[in-house]
PATORPA-668007 format. One line per field, with one value per residue (C-alpha): residue number from 1; residue in three letters; chain; x, y, z. Coordinates in steps of 0.1 Angstrom, whole numbers, plus 5000, padded with zeros to 4 digits. Each point is the difference from the previous one (the first is absolute). Example, Ala and Ser with C-alpha at 12.3 -4.5 7.8 and 13.67 -1.06 7.14 Angstrom:
REM PATORPA-668007
lumnu: 1 | 2;
nuti: ALA | SER;
rogu: A | A;
u: 5123 | 5014;
v: 4955 | 5034;
w: 5078 | 4993;
***
This chain:
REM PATORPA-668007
lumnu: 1 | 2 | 3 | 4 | 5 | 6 | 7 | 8 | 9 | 10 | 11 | 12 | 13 | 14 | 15 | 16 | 17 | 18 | 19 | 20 | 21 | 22 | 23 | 24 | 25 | 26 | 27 | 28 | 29 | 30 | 31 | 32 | 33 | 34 | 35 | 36 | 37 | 38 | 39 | 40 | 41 | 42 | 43 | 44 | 45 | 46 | 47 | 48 | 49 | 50 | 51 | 52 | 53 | 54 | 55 | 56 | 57 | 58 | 59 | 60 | 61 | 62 | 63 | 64 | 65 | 66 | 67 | 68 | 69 | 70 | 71 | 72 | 73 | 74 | 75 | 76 | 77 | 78 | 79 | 80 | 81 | 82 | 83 | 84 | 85 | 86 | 87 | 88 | 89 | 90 | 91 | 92 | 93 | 94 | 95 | 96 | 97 | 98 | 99 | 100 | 101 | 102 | 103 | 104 | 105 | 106 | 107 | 108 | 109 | 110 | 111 | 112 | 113 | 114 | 115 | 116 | 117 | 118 | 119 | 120 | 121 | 122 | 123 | 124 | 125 | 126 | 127 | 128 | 129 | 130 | 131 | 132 | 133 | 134 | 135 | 136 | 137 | 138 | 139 | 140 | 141 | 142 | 143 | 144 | 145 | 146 | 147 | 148 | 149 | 150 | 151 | 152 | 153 | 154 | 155 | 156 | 157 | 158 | 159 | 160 | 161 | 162 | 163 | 164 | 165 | 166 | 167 | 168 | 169 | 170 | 171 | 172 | 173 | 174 | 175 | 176 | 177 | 178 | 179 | 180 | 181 | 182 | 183 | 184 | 185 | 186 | 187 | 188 | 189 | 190 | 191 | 192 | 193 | 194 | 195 | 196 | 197 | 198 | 199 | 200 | 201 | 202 | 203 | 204 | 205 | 206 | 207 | 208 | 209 | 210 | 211 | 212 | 213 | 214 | 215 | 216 | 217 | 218 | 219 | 220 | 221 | 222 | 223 | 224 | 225 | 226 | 227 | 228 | 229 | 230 | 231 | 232 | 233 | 234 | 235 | 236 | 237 | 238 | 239 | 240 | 241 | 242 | 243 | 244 | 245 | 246 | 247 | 248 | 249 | 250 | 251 | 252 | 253 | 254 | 255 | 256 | 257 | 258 | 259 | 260 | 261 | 262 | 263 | 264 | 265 | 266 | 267 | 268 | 269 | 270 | 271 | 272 | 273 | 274 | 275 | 276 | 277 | 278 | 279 | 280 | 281;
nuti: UNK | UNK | UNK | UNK | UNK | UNK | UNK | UNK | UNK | UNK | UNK | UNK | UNK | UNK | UNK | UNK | UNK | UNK | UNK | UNK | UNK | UNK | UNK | UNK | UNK | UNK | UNK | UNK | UNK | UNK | UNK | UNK | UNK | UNK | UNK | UNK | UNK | UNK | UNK | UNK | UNK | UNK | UNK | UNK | UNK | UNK | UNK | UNK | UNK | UNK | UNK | UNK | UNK | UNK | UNK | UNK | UNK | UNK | UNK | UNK | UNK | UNK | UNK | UNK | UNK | UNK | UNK | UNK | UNK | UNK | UNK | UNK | UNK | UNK | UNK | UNK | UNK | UNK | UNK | UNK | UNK | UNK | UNK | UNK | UNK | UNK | UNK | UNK | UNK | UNK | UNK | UNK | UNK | UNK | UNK | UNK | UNK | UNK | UNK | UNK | UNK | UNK | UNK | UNK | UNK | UNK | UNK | UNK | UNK | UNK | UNK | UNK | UNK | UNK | UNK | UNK | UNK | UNK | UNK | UNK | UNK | UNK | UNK | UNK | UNK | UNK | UNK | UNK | UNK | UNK | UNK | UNK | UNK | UNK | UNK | UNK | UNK | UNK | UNK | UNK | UNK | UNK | UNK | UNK | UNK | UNK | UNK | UNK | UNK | UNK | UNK | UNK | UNK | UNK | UNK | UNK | UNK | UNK | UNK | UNK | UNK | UNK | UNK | UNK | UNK | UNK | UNK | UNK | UNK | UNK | UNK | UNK | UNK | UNK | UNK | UNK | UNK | UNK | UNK | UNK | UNK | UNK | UNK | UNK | UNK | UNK | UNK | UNK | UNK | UNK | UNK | UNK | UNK | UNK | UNK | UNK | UNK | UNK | UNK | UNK | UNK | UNK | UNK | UNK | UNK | UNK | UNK | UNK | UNK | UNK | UNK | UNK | UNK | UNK | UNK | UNK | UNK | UNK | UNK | UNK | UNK | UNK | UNK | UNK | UNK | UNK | UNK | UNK | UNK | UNK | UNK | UNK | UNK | UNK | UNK | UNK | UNK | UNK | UNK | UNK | UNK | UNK | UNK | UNK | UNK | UNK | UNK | UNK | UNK | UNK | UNK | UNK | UNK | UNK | UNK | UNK | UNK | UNK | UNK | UNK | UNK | UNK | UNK | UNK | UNK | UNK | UNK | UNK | UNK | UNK | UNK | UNK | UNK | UNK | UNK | UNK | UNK | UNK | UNK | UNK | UNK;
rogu: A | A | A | A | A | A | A | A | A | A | A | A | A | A | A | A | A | A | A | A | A | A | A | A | A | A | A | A | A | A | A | A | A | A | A | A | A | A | A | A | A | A | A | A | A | A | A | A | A | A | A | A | A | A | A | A | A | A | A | A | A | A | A | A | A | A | A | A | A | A | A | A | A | A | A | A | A | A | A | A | A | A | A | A | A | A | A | A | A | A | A | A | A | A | A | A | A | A | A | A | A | A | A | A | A | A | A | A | A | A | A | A | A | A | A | A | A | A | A | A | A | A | A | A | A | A | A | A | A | A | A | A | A | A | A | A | A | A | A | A | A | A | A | A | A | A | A | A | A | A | A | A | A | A | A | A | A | A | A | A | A | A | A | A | A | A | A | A | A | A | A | A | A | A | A | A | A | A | A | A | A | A | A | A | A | A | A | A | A | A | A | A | A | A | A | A | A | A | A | A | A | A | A | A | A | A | A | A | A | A | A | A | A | A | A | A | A | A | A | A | A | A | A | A | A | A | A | A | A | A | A | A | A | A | A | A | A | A | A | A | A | A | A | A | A | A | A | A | A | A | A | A | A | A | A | A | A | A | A | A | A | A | A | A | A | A | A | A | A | A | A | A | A | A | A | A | A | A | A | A | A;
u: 7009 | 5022 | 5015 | 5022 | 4990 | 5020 | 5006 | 5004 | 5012 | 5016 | 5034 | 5025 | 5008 | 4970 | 4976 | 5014 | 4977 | 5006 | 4987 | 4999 | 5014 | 4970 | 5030 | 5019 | 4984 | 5016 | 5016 | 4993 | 5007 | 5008 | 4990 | 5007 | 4977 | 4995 | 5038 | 5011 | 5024 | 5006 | 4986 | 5004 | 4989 | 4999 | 5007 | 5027 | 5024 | 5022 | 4976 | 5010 | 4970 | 5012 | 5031 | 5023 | 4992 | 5014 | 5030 | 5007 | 4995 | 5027 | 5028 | 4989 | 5007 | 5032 | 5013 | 5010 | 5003 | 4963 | 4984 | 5024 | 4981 | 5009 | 4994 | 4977 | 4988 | 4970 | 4993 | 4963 | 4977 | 4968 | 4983 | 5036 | 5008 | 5033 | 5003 | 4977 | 5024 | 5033 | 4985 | 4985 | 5034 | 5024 | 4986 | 5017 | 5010 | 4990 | 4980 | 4993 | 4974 | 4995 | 4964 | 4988 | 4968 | 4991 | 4961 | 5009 | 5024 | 4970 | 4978 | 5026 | 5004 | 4963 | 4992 | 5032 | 5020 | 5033 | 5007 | 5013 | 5040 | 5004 | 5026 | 4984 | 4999 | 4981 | 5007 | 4979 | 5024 | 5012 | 5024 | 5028 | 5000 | 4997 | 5024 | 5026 | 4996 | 5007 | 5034 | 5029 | 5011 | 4963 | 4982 | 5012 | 4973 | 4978 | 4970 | 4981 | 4970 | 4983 | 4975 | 4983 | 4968 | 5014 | 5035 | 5031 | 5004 | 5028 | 5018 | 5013 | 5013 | 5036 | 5030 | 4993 | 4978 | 5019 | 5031 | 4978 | 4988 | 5035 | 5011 | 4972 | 5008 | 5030 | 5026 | 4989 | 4964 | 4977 | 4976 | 4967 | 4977 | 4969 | 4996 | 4977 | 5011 | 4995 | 5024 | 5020 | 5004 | 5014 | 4990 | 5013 | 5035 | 5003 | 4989 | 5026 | 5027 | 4992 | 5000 | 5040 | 5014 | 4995 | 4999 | 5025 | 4978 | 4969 | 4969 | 4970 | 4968 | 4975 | 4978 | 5015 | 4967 | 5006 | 5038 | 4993 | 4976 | 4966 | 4986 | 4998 | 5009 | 5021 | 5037 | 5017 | 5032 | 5023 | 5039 | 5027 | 5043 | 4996 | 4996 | 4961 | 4989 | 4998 | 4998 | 4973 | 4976 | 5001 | 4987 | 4972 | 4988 | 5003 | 4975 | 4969 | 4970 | 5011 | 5038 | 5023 | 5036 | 5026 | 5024 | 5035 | 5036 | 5007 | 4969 | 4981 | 5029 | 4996 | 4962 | 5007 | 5027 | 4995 | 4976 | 5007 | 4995 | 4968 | 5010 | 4977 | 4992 | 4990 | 4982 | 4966 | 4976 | 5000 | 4976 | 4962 | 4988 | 4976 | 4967 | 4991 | 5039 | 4990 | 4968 | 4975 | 4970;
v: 9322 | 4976 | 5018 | 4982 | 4989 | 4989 | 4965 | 4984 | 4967 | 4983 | 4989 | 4976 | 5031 | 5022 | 5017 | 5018 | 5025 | 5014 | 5035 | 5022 | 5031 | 5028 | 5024 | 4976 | 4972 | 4965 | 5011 | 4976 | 5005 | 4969 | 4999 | 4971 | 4997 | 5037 | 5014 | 5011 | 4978 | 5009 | 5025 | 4988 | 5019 | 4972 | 5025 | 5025 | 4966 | 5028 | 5023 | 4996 | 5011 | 4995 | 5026 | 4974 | 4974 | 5033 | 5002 | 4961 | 5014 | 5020 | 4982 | 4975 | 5024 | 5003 | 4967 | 4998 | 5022 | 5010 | 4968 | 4974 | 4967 | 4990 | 4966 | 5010 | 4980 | 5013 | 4989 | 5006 | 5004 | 5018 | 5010 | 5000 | 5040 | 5001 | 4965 | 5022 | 5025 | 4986 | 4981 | 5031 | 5027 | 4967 | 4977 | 4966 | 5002 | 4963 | 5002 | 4978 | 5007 | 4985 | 5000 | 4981 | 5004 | 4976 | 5010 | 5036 | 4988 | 4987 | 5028 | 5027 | 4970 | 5001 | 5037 | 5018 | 4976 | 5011 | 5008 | 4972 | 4997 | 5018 | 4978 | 4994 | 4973 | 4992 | 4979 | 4990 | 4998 | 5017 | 5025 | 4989 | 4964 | 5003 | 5028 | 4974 | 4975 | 5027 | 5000 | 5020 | 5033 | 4994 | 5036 | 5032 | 5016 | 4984 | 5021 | 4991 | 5009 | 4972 | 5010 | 4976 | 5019 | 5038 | 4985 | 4992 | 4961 | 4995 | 4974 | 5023 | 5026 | 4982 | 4998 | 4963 | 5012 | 5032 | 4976 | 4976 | 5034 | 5011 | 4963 | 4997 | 5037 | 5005 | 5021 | 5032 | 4988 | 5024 | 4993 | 5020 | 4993 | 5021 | 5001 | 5024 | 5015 | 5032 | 5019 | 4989 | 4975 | 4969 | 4978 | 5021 | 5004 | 4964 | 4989 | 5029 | 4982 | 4969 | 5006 | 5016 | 4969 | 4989 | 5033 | 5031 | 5021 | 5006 | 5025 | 5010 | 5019 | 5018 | 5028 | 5023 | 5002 | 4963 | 5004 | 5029 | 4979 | 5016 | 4969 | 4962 | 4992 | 4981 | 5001 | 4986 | 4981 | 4994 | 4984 | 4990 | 4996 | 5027 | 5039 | 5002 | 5034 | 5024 | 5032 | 4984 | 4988 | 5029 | 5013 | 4977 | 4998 | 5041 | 5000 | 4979 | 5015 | 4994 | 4999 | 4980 | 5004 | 4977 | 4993 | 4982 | 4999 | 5016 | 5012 | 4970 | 4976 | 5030 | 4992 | 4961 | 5005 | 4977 | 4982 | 4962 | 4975 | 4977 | 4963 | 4975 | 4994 | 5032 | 5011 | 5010 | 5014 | 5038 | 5022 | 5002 | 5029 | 5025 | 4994 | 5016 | 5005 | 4983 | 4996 | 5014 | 5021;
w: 6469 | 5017 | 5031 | 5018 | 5035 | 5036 | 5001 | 5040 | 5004 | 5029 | 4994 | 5023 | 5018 | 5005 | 4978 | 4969 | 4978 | 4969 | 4996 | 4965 | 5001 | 4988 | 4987 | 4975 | 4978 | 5005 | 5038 | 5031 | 5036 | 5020 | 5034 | 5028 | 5027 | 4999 | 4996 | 4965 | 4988 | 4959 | 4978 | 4958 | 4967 | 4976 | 4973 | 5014 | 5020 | 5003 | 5026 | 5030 | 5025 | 5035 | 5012 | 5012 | 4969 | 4982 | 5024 | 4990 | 4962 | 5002 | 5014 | 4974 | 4973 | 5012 | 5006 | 4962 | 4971 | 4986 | 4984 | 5004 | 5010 | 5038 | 5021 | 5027 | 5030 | 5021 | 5032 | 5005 | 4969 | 5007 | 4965 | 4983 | 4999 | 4996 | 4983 | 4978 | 4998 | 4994 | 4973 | 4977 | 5010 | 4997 | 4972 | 5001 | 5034 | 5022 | 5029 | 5030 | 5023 | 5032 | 5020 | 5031 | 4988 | 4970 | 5002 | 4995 | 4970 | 4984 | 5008 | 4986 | 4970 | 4991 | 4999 | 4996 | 4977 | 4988 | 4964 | 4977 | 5001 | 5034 | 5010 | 5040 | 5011 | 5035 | 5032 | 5026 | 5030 | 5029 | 4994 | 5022 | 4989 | 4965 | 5004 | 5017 | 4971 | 4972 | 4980 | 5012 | 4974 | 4987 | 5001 | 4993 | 5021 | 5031 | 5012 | 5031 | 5008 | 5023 | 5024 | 5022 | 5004 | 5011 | 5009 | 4987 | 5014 | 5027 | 4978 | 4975 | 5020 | 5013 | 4988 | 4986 | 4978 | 4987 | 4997 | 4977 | 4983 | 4988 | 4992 | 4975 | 4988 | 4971 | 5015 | 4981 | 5008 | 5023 | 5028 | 5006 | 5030 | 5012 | 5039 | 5025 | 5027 | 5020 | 5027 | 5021 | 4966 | 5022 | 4975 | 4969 | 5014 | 5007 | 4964 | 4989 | 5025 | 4990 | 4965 | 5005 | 5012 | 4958 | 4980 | 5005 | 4981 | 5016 | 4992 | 5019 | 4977 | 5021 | 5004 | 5021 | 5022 | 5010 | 5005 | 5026 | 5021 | 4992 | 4987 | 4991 | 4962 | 4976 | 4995 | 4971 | 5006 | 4970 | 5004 | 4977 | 5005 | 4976 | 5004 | 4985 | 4982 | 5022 | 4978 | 4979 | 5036 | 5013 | 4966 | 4994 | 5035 | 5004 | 4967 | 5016 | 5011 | 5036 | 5000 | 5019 | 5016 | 4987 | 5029 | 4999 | 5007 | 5034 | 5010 | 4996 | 5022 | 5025 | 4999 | 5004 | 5025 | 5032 | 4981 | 5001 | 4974 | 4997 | 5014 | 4990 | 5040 | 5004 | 4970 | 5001 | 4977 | 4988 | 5024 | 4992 | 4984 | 5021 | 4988 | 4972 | 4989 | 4969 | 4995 | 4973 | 4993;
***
């Protein structure tokens, strides 16, 4: 018998642990200093565990026709789910990955390596920076999903760093971005007004339970100059066990309206979670 067993290590940013999931053989949870943070099944890449990783999954399927190979930019890394992903439902596609955290690179390396020919390649780096020094028309997709601890860190919430966002992005290209937030949704509406002053086409993916107030969750961001599949959102995200809303178009610039966009002077980090919001067990 050789069960798999939680590994704990401190990396540059905390303490990460790998956990094995009883239920499926070769899946791992990845926790930082306590939070959840990825969930991988080294033999399904294409289950996605967490509802708003699934909610990412689904405007990626739709950024392209089924299977065509994409250029993808992360911004955060965690145990490399949707690198994961993209790689096994988009075979050929080119993957950058960008993490603060070098010692959780390695960690993620060492226990949960990716298969042969993946086509990911990693970065230890800040997100912004490295993001500032990338190619212009370089990615046809940019996901980012950087937390600094609970919170989404100050410097890539302004219009700086959405401006270097859609620079780096082809003009067909699509941005994702998972945020928290919870009524009266300051922060949300700001990222959404921020986001406008560079995409005309933006869409917000949550479950309607956060989007009426009743509690603190994730919301899934996504932005092109292009009209993105509505029709075929609404559908995925209607299937999951716990459904979302897919709002856009008038609705959503009525949610955004008096919202002001994100300077660089006055950005500050997204708001902290009430304990518990995300914990486990």
């Amino acid at each position: 018998m050789n069960e798999p067993v939680p590994v704990t290590r401190k990396v540059d940013h905390g303490t990460a642990k790998l956990m094995p999931d009883v239920d499926r053989e070769r899946a791992w949870l990845l926790t930082v200093d306590g939070a959840p943070q990825s969930y991988v099944d080294l033999d399904e890449p294409a289950h996605l565990e967490f509802e708003y990783v699934r909610r990412l999954g689904h405007v990626l399927d739709t950024v392209a026709p089924p299977g065509r190979p994409v250029d993808a930019l992360h911004l955060g890394g965690g145990a490399l789910t949707l690198p994961r992903y993209l790689a096994a439902t988009r075979p050929g596609s080119r993957q950058d990955v960008v993490e603060r955290d070098g010692g959780l690179l390695d960690l993620v390396a060492e226990h949960l390596p990716l298969p042969a020919g993946a086509g990911v390649t990693s970065h230890t780096a800040d997100a912004r920076a490295w993001l500032e020094a990338a190619p212009d028309d370089s990615a046809d997709v940019l996901v980012a999903d950087v937390f600094g601890g609970s919170r989404v860190p100050a410097h890539l919430t302004s219009v700086a760093y959405v401006r270097e966002a859609a620079r780096v992005l082809r003009p067909g290209g699509v941005y994702l971005a998972n945020l928290a937030d919870a009524a009266p949704f300051a922060f949300l509406r700001s990222q959404l007004a921020t986001l406008m002053t560079q995409f005309e086409e933006p869409v917000l993916i949550a479950e309607p339970g956060v989007l009426r107030g009743r509690r603190f969750g994730n919301a899934v961001l996504a932005a092109a100059h292009h009209p993105l599949d509505i029709a075929a959102l609404s559908r995925a995200t209607a299937a999951d066990a716990f459904p979302a809303r897919v709002e856009h178009g008038a609705a959503l610039r009525d949610f955004a309206r008096g919202a002001r966009p994100v300077r660089d002077e006055d950005a500050v980090p997204s708001p902290e979670p009430p304990e518990g919001a995300f914990g486990i067990g």
